[in-house]
C-alpha positions as CSV (number, residue, x, y, z in Angstrom):
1,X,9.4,1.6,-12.8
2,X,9.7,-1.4,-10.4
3,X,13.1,-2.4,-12.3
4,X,13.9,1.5,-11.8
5,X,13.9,1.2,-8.0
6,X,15.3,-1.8,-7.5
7,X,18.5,-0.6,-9.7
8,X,18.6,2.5,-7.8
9,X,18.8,0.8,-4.7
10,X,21.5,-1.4,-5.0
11,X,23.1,1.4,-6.6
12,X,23.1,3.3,-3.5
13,X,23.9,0.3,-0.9
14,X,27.6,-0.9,-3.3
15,X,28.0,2.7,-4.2
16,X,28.3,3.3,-0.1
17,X,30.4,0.2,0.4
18,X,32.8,1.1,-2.7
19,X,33.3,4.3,-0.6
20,X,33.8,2.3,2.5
21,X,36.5,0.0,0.9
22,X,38.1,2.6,-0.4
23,X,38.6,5.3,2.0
24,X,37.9,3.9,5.3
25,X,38.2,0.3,4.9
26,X,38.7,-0.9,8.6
27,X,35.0,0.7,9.0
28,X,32.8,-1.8,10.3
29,X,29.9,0.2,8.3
30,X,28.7,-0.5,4.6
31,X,30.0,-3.9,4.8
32,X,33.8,-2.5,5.4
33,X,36.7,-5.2,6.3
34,X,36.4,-3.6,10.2
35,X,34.2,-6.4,11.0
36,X,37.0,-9.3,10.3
37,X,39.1,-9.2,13.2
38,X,42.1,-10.6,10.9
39,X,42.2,-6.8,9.5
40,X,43.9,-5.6,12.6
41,X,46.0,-8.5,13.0
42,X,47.1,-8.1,9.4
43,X,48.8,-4.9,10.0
44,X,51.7,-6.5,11.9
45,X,52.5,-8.1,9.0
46,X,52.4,-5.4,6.6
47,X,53.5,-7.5,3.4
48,X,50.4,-9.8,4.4
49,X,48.7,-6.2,5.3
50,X,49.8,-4.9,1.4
51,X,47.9,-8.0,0.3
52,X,44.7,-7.7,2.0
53,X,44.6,-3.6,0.8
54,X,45.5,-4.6,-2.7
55,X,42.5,-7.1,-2.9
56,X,40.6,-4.9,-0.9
57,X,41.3,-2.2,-3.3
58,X,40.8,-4.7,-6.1
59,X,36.9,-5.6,-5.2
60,X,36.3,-2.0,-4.7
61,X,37.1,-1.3,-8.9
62,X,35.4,-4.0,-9.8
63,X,32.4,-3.2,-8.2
64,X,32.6,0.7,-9.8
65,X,32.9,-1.1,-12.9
66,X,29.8,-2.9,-12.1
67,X,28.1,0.4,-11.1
68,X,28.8,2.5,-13.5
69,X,27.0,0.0,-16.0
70,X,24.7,0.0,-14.0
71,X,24.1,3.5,-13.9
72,X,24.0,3.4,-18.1
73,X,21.4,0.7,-17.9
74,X,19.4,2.8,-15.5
75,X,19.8,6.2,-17.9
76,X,19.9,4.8,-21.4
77,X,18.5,1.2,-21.2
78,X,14.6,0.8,-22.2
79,X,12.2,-0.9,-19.8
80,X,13.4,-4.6,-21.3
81,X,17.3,-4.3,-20.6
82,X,16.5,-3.1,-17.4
83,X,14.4,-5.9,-16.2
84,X,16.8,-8.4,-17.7
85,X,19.5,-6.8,-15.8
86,X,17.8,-7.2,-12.5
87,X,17.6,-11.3,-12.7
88,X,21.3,-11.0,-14.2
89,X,21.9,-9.3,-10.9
90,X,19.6,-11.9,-9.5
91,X,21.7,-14.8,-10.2
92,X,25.2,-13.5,-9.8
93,X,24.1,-12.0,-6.4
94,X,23.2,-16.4,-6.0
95,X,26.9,-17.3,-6.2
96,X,27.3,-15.3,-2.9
97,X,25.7,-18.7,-1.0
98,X,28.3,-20.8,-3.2
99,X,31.5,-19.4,-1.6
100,X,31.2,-16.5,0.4
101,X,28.8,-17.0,2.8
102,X,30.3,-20.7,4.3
103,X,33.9,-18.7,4.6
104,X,32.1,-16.3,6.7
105,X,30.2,-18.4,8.0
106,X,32.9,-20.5,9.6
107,X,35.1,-17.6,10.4
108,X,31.7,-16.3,12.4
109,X,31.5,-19.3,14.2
110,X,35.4,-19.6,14.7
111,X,35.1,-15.7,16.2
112,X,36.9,-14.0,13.3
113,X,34.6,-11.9,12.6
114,X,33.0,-8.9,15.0
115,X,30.3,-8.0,15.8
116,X,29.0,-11.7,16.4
117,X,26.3,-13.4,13.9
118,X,27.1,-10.6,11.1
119,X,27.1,-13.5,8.8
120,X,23.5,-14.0,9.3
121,X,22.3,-10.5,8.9
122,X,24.5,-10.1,5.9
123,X,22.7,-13.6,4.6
124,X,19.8,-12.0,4.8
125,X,20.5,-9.0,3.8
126,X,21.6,-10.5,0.3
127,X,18.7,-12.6,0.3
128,X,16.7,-9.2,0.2
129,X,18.3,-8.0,-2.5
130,X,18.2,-11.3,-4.5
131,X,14.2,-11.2,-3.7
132,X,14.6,-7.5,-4.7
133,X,15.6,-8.4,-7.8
134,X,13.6,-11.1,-8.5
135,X,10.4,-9.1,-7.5
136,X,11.5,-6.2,-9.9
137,X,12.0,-8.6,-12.7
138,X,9.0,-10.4,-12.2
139,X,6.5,-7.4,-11.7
């Protein structure tokens, strides 16, 4: 039941920035690109702008992908797939420290990014869900 929840939240919170990214992504909500100041700026430079919205666009498939097998693991997956798919989650959620989080960190610090410190509360809001996961997996 644990692994349930856990699937079923995360679910909810990429299902909620897949909408974002797609159909209001300068939204500083649901982890939208609003919060990078460079989103703005890209739009006098719409080839660089066509860029952005294409990768943009680009994370937001890939992450349905991600949620719709998700969304068979929750309905059709027995107790043991679904646990194993919450430290698979787990560990790809890790590679989020590797790269991610020292780009925005620096552009943070370097005043790229707005509101101020949303690095850190996105940090720890991915350390939550890694600790979700684990905790559902574990349980």
């Amino acid at each position: 039941m644990i692994s349930k929840i856990a699937i079923f939240a995360f679910l909810l919170l990429e299902a909620s920035n897949v909408i974002a990214l797609y159909f209001a992504p300068g939204s500083k909500r649901a982890n939208g690109m609003g919060v990078f100041v460079q989103w703005e700026k890209s739009k006098q430079f719409p080839e660089i702008h066509d860029l952005i919205k294409y990768l943009v666009n680009w994370v937001a498939g890939a992450k349905l992908i991600f949620l719709f097998l998700l969304v068979i693991i929750l309905l059709f997956g027995d107790p043991t797939l679904q646990r194993y798919s919450l430290l698979a989650l787990a560990i790809a959620t890790l590679t989020f420290y590797w790269r991610l989080f020292p780009l925005i960190r620096k552009m943070d610090r370097d005043g790229q990014i707005d509101p101020r410190h949303y690095s850190i509360r996105l940090g720890w809001m991915i350390f939550c869900l890694i600790i979700l996961f684990l905790l559902g997996f574990f349980l």
